[in-house]
C-alpha positions in Angstrom: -37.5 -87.0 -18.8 -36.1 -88.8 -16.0 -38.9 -88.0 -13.8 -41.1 -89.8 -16.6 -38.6 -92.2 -16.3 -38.8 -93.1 -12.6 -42.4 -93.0 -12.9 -42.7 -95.3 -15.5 -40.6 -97.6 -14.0 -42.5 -97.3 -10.3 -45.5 -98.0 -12.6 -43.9 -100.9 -14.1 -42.6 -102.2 -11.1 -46.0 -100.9 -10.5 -46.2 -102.4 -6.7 -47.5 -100.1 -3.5 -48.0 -102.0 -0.4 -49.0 -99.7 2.5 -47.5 -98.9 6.0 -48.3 -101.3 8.8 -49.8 -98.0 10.9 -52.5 -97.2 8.1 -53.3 -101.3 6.8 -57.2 -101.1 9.1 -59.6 -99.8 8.2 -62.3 -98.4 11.0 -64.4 -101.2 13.0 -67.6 -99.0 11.2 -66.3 -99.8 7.7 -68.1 -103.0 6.0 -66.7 -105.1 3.8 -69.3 -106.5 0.7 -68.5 -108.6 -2.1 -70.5 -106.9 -5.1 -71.3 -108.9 -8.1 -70.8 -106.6 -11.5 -69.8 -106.7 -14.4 -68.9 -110.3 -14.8 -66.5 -110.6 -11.6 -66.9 -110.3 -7.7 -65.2 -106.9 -6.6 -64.0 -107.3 -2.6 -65.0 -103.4 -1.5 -64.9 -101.6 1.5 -67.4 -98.8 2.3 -67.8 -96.8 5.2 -68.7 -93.4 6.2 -71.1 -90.6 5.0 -71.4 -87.4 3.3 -70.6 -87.1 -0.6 -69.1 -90.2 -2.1 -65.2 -90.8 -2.5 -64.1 -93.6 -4.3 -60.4 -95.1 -3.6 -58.6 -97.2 -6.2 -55.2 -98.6 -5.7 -52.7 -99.9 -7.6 -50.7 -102.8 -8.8 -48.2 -104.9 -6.2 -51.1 -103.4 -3.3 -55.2 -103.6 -2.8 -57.2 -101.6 -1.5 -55.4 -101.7 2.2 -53.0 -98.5 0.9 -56.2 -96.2 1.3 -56.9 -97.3 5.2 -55.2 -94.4 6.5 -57.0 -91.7 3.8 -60.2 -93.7 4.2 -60.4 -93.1 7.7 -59.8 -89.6 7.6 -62.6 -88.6 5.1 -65.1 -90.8 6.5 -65.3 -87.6 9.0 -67.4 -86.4 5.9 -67.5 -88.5 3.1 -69.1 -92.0 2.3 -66.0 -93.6 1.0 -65.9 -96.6 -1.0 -62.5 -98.6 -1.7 -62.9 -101.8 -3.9 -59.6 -104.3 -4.8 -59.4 -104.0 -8.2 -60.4 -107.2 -10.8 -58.0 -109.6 -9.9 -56.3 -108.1 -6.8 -56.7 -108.5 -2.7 -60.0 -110.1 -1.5 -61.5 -109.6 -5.4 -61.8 -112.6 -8.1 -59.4 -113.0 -10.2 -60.9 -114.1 -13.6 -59.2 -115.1 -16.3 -59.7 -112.0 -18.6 -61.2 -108.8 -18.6 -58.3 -106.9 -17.7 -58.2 -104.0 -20.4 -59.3 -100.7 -18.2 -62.3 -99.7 -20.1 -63.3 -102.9 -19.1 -62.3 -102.5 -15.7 -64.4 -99.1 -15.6 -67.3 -101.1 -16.2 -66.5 -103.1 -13.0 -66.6 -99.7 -10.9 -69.7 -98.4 -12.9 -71.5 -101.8 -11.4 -70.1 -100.9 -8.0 -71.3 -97.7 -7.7 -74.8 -98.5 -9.1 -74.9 -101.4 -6.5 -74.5 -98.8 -3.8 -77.0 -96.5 -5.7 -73.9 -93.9 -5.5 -75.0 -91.6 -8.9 -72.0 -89.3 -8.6 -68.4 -89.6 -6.7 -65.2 -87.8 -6.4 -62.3 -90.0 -7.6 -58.9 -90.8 -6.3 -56.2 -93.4 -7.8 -53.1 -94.1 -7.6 -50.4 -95.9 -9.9 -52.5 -99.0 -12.1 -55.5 -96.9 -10.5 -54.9 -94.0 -12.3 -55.6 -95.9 -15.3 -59.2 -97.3 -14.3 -60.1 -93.9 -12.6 -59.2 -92.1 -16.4 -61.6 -94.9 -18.4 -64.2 -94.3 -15.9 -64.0 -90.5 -15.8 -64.0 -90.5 -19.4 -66.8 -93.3 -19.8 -68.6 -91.7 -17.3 -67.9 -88.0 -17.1 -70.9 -87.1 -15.5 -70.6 -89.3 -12.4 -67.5 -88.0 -11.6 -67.2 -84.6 -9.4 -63.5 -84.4 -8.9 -60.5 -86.8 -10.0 -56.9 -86.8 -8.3 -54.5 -89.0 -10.1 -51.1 -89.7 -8.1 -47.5 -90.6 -9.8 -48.3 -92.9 -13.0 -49.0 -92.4 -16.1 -52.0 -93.0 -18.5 -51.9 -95.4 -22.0 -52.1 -93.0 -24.8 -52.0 -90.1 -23.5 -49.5 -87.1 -23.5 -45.7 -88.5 -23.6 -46.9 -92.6 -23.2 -45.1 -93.3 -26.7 -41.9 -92.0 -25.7 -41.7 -93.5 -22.2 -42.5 -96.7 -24.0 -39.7 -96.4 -25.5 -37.2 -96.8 -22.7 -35.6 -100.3 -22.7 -35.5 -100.1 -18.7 -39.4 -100.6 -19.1 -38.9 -104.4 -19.5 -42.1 -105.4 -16.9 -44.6 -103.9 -19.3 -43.8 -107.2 -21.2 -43.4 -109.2 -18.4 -46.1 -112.1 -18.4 -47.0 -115.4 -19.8 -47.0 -119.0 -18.4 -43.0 -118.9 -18.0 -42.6 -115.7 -15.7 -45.6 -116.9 -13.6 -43.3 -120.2 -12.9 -40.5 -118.1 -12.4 -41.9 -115.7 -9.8 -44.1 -118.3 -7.8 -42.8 -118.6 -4.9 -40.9 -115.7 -5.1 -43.5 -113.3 -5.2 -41.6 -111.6 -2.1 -38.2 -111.2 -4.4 -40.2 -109.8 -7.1 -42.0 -107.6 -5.4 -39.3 -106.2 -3.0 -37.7 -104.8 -5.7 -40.2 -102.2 -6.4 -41.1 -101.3 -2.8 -37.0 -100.7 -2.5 -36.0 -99.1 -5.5 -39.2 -96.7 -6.1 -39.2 -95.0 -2.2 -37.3 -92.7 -1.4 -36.5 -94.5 1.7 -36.8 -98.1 1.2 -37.2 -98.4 5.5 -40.8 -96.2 5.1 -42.0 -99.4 3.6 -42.7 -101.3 6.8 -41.9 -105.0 6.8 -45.4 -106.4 8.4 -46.9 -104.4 5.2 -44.7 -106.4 2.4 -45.3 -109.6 4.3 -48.9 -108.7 4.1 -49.0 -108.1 0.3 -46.6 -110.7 -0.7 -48.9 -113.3 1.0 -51.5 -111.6 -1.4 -49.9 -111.4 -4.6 -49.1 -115.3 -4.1 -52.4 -116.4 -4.2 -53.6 -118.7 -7.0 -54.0 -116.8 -9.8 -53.0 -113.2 -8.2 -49.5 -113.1 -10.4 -51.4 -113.9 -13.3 -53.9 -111.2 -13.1 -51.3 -108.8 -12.0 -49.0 -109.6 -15.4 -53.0 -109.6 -17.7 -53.4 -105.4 -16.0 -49.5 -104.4 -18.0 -50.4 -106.8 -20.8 -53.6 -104.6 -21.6 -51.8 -101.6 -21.8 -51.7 -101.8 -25.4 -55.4 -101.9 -25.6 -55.8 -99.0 -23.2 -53.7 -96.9 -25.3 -56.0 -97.6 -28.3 -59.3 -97.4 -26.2 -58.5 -93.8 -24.1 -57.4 -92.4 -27.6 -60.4 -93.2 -29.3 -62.4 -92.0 -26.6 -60.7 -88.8 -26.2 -61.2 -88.1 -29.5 -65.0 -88.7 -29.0 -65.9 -87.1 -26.3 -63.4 -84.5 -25.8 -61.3 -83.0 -23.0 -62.4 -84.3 -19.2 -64.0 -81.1 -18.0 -63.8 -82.5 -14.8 -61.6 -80.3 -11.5 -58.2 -82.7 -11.8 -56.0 -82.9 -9.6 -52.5 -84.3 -10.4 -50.0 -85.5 -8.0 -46.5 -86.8 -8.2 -43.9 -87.7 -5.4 -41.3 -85.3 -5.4 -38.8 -88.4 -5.7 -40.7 -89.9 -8.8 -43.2 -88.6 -10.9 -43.0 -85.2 -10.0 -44.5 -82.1 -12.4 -44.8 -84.7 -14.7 -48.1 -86.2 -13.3 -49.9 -82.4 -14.4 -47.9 -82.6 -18.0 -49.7 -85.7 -18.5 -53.1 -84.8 -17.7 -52.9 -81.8 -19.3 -52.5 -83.3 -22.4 -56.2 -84.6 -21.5 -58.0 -82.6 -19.4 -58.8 -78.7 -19.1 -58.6 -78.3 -15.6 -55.7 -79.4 -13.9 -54.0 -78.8 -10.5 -50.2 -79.7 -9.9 -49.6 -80.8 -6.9 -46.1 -82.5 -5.3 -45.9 -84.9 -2.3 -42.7 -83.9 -0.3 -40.1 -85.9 1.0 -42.2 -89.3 -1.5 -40.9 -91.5 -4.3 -43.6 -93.5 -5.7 -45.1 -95.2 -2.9 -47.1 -91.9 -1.1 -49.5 -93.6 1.1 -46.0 -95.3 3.0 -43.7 -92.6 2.4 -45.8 -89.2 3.5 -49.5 -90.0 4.3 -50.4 -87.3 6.2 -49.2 -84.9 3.5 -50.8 -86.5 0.9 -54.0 -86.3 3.2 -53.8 -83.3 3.5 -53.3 -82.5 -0.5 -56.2 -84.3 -1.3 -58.6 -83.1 1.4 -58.1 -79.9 0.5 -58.5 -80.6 -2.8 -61.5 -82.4 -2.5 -62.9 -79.7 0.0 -62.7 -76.4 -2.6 -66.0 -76.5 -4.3 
């Protein structure tokens, strides 16, 4: 329990900027602005081979994934969009609930005429990645969620419980006038207390994020993706229960400082192939704690067909 714990509460604080070595992408990688779904997505693409898609979390965008992107462009076409709401994408005023959200990445992939993918989240991304796989089951080869947790599914009622999980909540007119401005503050209190080393989290790659996160309406989307999680509880319940089990290879990851084991309890709970993996020497934040080890876990995932 105090794994589930940490993780929910690096979910909540739910923020992953990435390390100033891995925030550029390769000169070969273009960046599009796709129309779908009723929003502009800001998404990266690059490479060739089988598709990869990359989706990032809250308190980052889609920058985490430079350092992963570049290394399976080798052999992949990778294609890493900022979420609804985050980064470079529009930030509309609703939307925000993650079957919708699926929908979003559905219209991405189509746009690219990209008819299957593997998948890789992390943290709010897990989220999007299990509405999609589950919407979508046949588009989607191989999934790898790392270190958060899923609405609805396995032990989400009792981690709700847990009175430390006060940013699930935290939204609303009043809370965006109490962090703007201080989007830095808020934000560096994630990036500190969910690493295992706060100093792996480089200070070029907060700046860069903060500077992100305070754009007009950026707060306000961020607070809509937690405020949803209600809905997404009710929505990957109901589809569970429709369409069964994800029969999908999954792999699940947790930082050996956060999530942990826990990351494969969950996903057992919903899928029938599951893989537990641990990133060594991580909290929360993988991509700025231990890159190359989670490269290496998900290449070799994604490599055993």
């Amino acid at each position: 329990m105090p794994r589930l714990i940490a993780l929910m509460l690096a979910l909540l604080g739910v923020v992953s900027p990435a390390a100033a070595q891995t925030l550029s992408f390769p000169a070969a990688f273009v960046a599009r602005e796709i129309e779908t779904n009723g929003t502009t997505l800001h998404v990266r693409v690059g490479g060739q081979g089988p598709a990869v898609l990359l989706l990032h979390g809250y308190g980052e965008t889609g920058d985490m994934w430079a350092a992963m992107a570049t290394d399976l462009a080798r052999d992949h076409t990778v294609v890493v969009p900022d979420l609804r709401g985050m980064g470079l994408s529009a930030k509309p005023a609703g939307g925000y609930d993650k079957k919708n959200q699926a929908a979003d990445i559905a219209g991405v992939l189509d746009t690219l005429r990209i008819t299957q993918a593997d998948v890789v989240a992390h943290d709010i991304g897990n989220m999007v990645a299990f509405a999609f796989a589950i919407e979508h089951p046949g588009q989607v080869t191989r999934l790898v969620l790392i270190d958060a947790p899923v609405p609805g599914i396995g032990p989400w009622d009792e981690v709700l419980k847990n009175p430390l999980l006060w940013h699930f909540r935290f939204g609303g007119p009043d809370m965006e006038r109490l962090v703007a401005g201080r989007e830095r503050i808020y934000l560096d209190r994630f990036w500190n207390e969910f690493s295992a080393d706060p100093a792996s989290f480089a200070e070029a790659d907060r700046a860069h994020y903060a500077q992100l996160y305070a754009q007009p309406g950026a707060m306000r989307a961020g607070f809509a993706q937690f405020a949803a999680f209600d809905q997404d509880a009710v929505d990957n319940r109901a589809s569970l229960a429709a369409r069964g089990m994800l029969a999908m290879p999954v792999l699940a990851l947790g930082g050996e400082k956060s999530f942990g084991p826990m990351m494969a309890t969950v996903m057992r709970a919903a899928a029938t192939n599951v893989t537990e993996g641990i990133v060594p020497n991580s909290g929360h934040w993988i991509m700025e704690e231990n890159p190359a080890a989670t490269i290496q876990l998900v290449r070799a995932f994604l490599s055993a067909r």
